[in-house]
VEXMIDREN-719140 format. One record per atom (N, C-alpha, C): residue in one letter; x, y, z. Coordinates in pm, whole numbers, plus 50000, padded with zeros to 5 digits. Layout:
# residues N
AXYZ
...
//
This chain:
# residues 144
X778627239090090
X777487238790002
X777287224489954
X775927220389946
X775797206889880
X775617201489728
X776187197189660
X775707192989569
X774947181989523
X774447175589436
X773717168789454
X774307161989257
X774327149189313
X774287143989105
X773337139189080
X772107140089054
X771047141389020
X770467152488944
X770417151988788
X770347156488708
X769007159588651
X768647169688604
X767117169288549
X766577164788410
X765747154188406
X765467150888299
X765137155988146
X766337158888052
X766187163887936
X765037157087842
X764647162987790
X763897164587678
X764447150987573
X763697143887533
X764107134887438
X763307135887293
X763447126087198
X762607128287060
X761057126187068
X760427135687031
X759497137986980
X758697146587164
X759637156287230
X759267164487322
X759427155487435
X759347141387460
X759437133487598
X760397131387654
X760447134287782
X760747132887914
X761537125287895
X762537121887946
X763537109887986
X764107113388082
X764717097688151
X765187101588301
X766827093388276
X767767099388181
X768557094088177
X769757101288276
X770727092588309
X771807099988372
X771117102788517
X770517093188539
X769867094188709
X770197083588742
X770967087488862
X771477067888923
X770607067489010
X770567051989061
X769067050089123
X769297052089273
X770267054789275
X770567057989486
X769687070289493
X770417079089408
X769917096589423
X768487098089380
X767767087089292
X766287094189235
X765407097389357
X765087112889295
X764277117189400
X762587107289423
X762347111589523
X761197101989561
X759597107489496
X759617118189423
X758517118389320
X758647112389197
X760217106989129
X760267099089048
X759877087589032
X760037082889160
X759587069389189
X757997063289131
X758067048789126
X756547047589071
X756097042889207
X754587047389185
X754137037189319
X752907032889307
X752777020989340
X751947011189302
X750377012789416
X750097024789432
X749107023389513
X747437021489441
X747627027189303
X746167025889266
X746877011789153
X745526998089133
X745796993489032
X745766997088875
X746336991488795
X746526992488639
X745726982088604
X744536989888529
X743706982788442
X743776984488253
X743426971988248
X743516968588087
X742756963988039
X742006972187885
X740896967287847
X741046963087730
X741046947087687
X741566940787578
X740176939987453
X739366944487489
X737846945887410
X736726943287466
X735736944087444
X734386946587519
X734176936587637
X734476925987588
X734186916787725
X735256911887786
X736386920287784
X738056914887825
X738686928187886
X738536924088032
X739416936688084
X740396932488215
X741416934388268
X742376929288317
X743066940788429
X743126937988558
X743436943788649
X744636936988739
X745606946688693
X747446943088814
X747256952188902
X747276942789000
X747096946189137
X747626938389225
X748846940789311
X749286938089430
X750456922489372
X751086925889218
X751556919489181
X750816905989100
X749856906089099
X748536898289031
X747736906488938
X747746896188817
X746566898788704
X745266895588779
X743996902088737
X743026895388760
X741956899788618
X740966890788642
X740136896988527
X738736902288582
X738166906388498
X737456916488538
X735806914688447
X734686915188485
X733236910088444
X733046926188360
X733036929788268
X732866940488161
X731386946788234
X730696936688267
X728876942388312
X729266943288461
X729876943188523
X729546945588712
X730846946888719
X731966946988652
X732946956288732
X733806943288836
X732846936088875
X733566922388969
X734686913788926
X735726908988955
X736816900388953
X735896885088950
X735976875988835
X735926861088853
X736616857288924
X736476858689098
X737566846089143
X737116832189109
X735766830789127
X735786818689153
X736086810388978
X735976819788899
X736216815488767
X737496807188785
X738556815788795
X739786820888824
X740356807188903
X739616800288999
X740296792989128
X739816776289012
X738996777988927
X737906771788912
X739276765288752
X739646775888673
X740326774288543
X741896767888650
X742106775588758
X743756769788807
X743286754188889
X742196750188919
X742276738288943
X742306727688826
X741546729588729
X741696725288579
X743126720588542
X743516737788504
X745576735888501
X746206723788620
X745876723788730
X746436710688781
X746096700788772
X745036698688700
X744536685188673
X745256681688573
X745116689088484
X746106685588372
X746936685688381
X747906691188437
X749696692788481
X749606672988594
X748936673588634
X748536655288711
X748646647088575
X747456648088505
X746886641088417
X748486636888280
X749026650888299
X750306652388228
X751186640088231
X751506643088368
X752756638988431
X752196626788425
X751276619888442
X750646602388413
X751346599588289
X750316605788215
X750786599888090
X751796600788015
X752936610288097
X754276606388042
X755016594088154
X754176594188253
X755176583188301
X754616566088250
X753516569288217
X752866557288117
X753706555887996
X754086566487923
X755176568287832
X756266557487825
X756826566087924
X758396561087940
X758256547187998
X757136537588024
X757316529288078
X757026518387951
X755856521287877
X755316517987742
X756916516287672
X757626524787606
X758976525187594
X760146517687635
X760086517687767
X760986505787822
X760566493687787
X759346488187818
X758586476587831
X759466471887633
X758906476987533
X759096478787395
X760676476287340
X761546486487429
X763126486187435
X763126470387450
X762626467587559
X763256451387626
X762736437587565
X761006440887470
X761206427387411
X762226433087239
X762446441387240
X763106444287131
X764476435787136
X765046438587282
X766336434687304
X766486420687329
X764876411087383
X764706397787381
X764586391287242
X764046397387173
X763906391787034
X765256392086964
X765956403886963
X767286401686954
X768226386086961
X768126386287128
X768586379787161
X768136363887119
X766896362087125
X766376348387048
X766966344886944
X766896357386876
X767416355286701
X768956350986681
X769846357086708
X771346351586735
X771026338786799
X770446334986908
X770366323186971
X770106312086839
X768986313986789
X768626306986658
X769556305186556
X769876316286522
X771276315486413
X772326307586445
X772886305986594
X773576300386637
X773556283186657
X772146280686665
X771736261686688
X771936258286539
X770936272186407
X770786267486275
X772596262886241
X773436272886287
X774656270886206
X775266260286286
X775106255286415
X775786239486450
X775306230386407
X773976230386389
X773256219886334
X773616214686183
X773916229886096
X774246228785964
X775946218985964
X776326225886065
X778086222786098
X778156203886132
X777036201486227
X777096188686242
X776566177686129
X775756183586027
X774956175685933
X776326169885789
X777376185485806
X778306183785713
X779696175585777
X779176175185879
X780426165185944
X780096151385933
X778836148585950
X778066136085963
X778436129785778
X778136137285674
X778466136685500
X779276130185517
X780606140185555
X781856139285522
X782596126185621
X781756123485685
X782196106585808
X781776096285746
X780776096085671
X780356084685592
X781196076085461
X781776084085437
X782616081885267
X783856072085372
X784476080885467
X785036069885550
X784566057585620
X783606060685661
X782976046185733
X782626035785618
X782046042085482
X781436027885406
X783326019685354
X784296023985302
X785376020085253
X786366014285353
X786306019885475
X787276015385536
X787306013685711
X785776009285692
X785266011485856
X785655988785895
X784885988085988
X784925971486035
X784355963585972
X784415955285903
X783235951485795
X783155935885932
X781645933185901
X780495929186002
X781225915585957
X781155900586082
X781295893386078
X780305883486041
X780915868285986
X779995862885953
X779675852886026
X778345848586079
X778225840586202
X777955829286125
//
């Protein structure tokens, strides 16, 4: 005799159906969903939406017709902008670098500067401090 574990769907809260305790090897094949008619959705008078064949589409409220060409018309847009995007972040990051590097030149000027100001200061106090020796006890000039 055969048995079968595939169980019949009890009753859940508020009278509905549930398909619990059905493993998916055994579900019988009227359980199954099948996607042969599409699922339409009507979001308000002039908004209605049709899945079909794994695709949204939308739908003209007065004739019933699909906007493709709307449709082909808004996804060429989206790549313009997803283009237009990607520019202006690579304008970005370059604006940025460019900015990083006189940041890091100016830097570098500035220590450079600090560095002449403080020899210069270093040589002016050496030059002071050579004089007190040279006037007292340097060569004193001959007399012709």
């Amino acid at each position: 005799m055969f048995t079968s574990s595939w169980k019949k769907p009890r009753s859940g809260p508020l009278g509905l159906k549930t398909k619990k305790n059905i493993p998916a090897a055994v579900t019988p094949p009227s359980l199954l969903p099948t996607v042969e008619t599409p699922v339409s959705l009507r979001l308000g008078e002039n908004c209605s939406l049709i899945y079909e064949n794994g695709n949204w589409y939308s739908m003209d409220s007065g004739t019933g017709t699909s906007n493709g060409a709307e449709i082909m018309k808004l996804q060429s847009e989206i790549q313009q902008l997803r283009e237009n995007l990607k520019q202006v972040t690579q304008q970005k990051n370059l604006l940025e670098f460019k900015n990083q590097l006189l940041l890091d030149m100016l830097t570098v000027t500035t220590l450079d500067l600090n560095a002449a100001t403080e020899e210069a200061q270093k040589g002016k106090q050496q030059q002071q401090t050579d004089k007190p020796k040279m006037a007292g006890g340097g060569v004193k000039p001959r007399a012709i």
